[in-house]
C-alpha positions in Angstrom: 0.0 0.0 0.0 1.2 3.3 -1.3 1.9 6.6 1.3 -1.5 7.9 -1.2 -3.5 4.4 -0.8 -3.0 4.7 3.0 -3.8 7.9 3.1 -7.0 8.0 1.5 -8.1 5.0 3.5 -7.6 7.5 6.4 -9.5 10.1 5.2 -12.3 7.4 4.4 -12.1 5.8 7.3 -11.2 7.6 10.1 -12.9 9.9 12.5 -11.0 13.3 13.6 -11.5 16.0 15.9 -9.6 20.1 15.7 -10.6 22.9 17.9 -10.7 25.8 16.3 -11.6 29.6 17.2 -14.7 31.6 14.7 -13.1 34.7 12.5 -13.4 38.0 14.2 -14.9 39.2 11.0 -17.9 37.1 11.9 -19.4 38.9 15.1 -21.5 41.2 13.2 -24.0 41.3 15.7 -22.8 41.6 19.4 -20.2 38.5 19.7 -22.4 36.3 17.8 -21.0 34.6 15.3 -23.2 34.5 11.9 -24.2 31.5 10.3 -21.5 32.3 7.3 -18.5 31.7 9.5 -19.9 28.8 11.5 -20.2 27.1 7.7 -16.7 28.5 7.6 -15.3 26.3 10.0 -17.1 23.2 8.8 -15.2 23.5 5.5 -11.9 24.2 7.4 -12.1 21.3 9.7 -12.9 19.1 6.7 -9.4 20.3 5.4 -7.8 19.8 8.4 -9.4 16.3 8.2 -7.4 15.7 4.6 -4.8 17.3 6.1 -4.1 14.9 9.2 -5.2 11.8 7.2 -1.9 12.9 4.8 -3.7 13.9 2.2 -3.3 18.3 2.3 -5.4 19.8 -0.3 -2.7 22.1 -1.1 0.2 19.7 -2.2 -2.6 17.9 -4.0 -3.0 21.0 -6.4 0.5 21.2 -6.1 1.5 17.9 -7.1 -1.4 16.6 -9.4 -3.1 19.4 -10.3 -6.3 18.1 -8.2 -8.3 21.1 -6.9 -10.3 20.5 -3.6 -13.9 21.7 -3.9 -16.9 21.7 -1.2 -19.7 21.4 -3.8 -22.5 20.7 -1.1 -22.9 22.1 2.5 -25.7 21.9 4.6 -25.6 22.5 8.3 -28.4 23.2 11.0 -27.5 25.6 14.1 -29.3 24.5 17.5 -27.6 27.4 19.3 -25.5 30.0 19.3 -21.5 30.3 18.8 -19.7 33.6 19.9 -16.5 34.9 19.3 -14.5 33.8 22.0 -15.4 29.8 21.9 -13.1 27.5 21.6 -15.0 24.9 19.0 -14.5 21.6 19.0 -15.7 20.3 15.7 -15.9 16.4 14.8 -15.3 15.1 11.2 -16.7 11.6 10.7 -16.7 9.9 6.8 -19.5 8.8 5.6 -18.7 7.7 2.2 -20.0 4.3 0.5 -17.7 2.3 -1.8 -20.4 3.2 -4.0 -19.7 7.3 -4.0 -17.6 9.2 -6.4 -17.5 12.2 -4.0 -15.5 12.4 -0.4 -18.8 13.0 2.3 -19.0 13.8 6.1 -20.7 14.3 8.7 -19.3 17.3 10.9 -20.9 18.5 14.6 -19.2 21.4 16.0 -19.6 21.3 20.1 -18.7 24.3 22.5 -18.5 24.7 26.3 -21.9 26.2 28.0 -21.5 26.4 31.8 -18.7 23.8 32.1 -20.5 21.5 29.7 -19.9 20.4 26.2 -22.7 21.4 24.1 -23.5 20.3 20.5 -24.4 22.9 18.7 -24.0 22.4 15.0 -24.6 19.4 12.8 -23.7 20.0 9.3 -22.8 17.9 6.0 -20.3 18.1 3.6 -19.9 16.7 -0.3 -16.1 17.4 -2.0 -14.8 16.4 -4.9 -10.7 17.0 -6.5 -11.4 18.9 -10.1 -8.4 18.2 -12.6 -7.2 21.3 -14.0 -6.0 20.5 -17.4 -3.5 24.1 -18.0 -0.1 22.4 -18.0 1.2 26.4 -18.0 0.3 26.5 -14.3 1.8 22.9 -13.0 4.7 22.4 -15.3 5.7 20.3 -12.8 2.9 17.9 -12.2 2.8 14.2 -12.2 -0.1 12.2 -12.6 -2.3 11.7 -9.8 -2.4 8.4 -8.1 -5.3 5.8 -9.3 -6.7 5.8 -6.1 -8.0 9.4 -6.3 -9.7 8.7 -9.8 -12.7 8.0 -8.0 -13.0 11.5 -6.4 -12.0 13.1 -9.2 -14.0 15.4 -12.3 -12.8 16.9 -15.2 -15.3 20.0 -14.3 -17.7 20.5 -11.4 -21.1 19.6 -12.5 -22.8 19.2 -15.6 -25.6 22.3 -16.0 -27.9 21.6 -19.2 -28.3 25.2 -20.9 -31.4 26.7 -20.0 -34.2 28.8 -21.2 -32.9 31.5 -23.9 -32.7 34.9 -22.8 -32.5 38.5 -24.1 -29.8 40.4 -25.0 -28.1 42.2 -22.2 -27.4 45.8 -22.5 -26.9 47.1 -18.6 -23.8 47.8 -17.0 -21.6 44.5 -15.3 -21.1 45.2 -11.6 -18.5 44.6 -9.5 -20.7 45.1 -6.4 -23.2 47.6 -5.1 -25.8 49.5 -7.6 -28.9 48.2 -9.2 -29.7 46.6 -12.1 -33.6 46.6 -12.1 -33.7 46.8 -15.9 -32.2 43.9 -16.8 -34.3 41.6 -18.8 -32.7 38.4 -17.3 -33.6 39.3 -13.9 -36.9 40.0 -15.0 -37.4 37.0 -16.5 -35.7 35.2 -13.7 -37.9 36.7 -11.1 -41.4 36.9 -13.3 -44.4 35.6 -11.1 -42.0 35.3 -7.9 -41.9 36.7 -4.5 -38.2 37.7 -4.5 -35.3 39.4 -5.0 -32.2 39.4 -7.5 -29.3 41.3 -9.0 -26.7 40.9 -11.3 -22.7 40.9 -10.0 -19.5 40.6 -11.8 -17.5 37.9 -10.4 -14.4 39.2 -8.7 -10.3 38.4 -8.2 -11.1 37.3 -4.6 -14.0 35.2 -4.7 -12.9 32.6 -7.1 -10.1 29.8 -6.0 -7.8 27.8 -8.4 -7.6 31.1 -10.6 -10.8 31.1 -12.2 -13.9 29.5 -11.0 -16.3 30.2 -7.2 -15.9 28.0 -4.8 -18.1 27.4 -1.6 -17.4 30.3 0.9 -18.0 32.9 -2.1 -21.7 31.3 -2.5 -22.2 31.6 1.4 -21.2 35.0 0.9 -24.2 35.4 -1.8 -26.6 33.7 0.3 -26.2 36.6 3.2 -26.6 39.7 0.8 -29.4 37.9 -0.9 -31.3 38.1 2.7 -29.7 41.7 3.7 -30.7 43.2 -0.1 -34.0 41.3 -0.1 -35.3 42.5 3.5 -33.8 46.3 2.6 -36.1 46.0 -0.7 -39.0 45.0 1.2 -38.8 47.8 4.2 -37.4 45.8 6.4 -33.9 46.2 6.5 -31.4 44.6 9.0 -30.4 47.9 10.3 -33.9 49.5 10.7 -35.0 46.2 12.5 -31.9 46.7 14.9 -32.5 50.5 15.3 -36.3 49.8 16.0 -36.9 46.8 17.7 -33.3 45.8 18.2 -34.0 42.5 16.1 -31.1 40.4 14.5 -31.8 37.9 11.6 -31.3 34.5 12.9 -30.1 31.3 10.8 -31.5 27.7 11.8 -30.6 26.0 9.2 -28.5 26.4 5.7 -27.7 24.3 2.4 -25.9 25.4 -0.7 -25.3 22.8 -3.8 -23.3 23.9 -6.1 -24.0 22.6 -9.7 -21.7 24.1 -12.2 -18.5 26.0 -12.6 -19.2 30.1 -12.4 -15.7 31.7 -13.8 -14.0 34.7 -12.8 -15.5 38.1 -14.5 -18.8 36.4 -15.7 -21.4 37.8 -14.7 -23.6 35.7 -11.8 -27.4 36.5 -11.6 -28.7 35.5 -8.1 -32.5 35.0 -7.1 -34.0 35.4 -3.3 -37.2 33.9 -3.3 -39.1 32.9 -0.2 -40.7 29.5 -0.6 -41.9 29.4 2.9 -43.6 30.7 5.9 -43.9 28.7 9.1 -46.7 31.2 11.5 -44.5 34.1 12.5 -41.3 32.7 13.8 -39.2 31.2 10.7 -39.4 31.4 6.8 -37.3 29.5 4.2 -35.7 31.0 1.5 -34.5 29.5 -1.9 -31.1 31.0 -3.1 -30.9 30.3 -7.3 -27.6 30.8 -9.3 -26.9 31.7 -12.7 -25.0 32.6 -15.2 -25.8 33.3 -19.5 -23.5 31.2 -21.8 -24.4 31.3 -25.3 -27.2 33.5 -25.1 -28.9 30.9 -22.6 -29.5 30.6 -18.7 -27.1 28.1 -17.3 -27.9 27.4 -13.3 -24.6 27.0 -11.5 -25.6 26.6 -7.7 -29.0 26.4 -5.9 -29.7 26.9 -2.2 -32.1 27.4 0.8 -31.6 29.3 4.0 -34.2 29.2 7.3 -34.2 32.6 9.3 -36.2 34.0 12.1 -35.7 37.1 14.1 -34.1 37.1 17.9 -32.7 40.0 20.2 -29.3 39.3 21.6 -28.9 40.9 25.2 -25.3 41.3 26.8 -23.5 40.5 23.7 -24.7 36.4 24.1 -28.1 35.8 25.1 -30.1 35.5 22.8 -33.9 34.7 22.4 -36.5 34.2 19.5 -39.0 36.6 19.2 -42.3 36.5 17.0 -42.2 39.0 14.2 -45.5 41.2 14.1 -48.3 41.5 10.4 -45.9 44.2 9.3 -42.9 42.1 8.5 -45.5 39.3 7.4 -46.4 41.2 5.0 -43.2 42.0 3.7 -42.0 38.5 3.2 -45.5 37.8 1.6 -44.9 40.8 -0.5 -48.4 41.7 -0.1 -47.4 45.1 0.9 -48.3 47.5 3.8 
């Protein structure tokens, strides 16, 4: 058995445990810790999984040109992290000998009042994408047979959509509005949502040219802040009024094609669901025009409710009142 062989036994195989601390950047709110950066740390102890199993997603790039990709994430939040907890997140395999994709199962537990508390349970789908430029890994060897399995020559397969029309309207970077633009519109005809059109940039693409995972969680929270500002009910007039934050229960995002750097990514908030006045579920769509056509490269669904957060960690659910109904209805006021 090969150093590779054994080493992708162990990430199949074995169950591993890192403690790691939340980004800073992530206490938006008080100390709490937003449901982007708990995901955030799900993907990083899945690397430091590869990593301890001898298989580091760096010198596999390096080596064989493999790129490591999350391609599905789904994790449900029981409670709250904060800034200065020290997680202790569990990475168990749960791969068959029938899957062509590496798959976990990841809880991330935290100490409340001198006792471990679970507080996250989350899932995790990767695959290794071949890049095929030889001018970037002049140096490359071919990969071992043993990661054939794992590996795709591009992530997904998205059938070209429905046809759209020409676009005329300025690309952005970020920011501004692009209410004229007939894709949106046809993206968004009959539907309770929200979208807008953004240039991919530099630093949300990995392996030069194409999004990865953390860039679509970073989609998935402007999607809610730009929907609820459309609606009335922004984030900041909830905290200035009622001293509400948007809370997450429970998140997935499935990414099922390649976006690529300076294309431009058309993304649609739609609410799907409203469960009484204490949670509603929100579809996230993804897509880019190649070819004159619609091409869906990622597709998602988030759970929020509102809460107040005393004393920078205690939090509590509150029920939202027929003003903020009716804004995720979109029935007006």
């Amino acid at each position: 058995m090969t150093d590779t062989d054994l080493a992708v036994k162990n990430v199949l195989g074995e169950t591993t445990t890192v403690t790691l601390t939340p980004g800073y950047e992530g206490a938006n709110i008080g100390t709490y810790i937003g449901f982007k950066h708990v995901n955030y740390l799900v993907e990083k102890a899945v690397l430091a999984h590869f990593r301890r199993a001898g298989l580091p997603v760096g010198a596999l790039y390096e080596q064989y040109g493999l790129g490591f990709d999350v391609v599905d994430l789904e994790a449900r939040l029981r409670g709250g992290l904060f800034v200065d907890d020290e997680a202790v997140l569990e990475v168990k395999p749960v791969a068959t000998d029938e899957d062509h994709a590496f798959r976990f199962k990841v809880t991330i537990t935290v100490d409340r009042e001198g006792r471990p508390k679970k507080i996250v349970t989350a899932s995790v789908t990767a695959v290794l994408r071949r890049d095929e430029d030889d001018r970037r890994l002049p140096a490359r060897v071919p990969a071992p047979a043993v990661l054939d399995r794992f590996t795709v020559p591009t992530i997904g397969d998205p059938a070209p959509g429905d046809a759209v029309p020409a676009v005329t309207g300025p690309a952005l970077v970020s920011g501004g509005t692009t209410d004229d633009d007939p894709v949106l519109t046809q993206l968004l005809a009959g539907r309770n949502g929200y979208g807008w059109k953004f240039r991919i940039p530099y630093p949300y693409v990995h392996f030069y040219n194409r999004l990865h995972m953390s860039s679509y969680l970073r989609q998935m929270e402007e999607a809610k802040h730009r929907f609820v500002a459309d609606r009335g009910i922004s984030i900041a007039a909830q905290l200035t009024e009622r001293n509400w934050i948007p809370a997450v229960t429970h998140s997935r995002i499935e990414i099922l094609g390649e976006a690529l750097l300076e294309e431009d990514l058309y993304t649609v908030y739609t609410v799907e669901s409203i469960f009484k006045n204490l949670l509603y579920t929100a579809r996230m769509e993804c897509h880019v025009v190649r070819d004159g056509r619609l091409v869906q490269v990622a597709t998602g669904t988030i759970t929020h409710g509102y809460g107040v957060l005393e004393n920078g960690n205690q939090a509590r659910v509150v029920t939202w009142d027929d003003r903020v109904a009716r804004a995720l209805r979109g029935t007006g006021s």
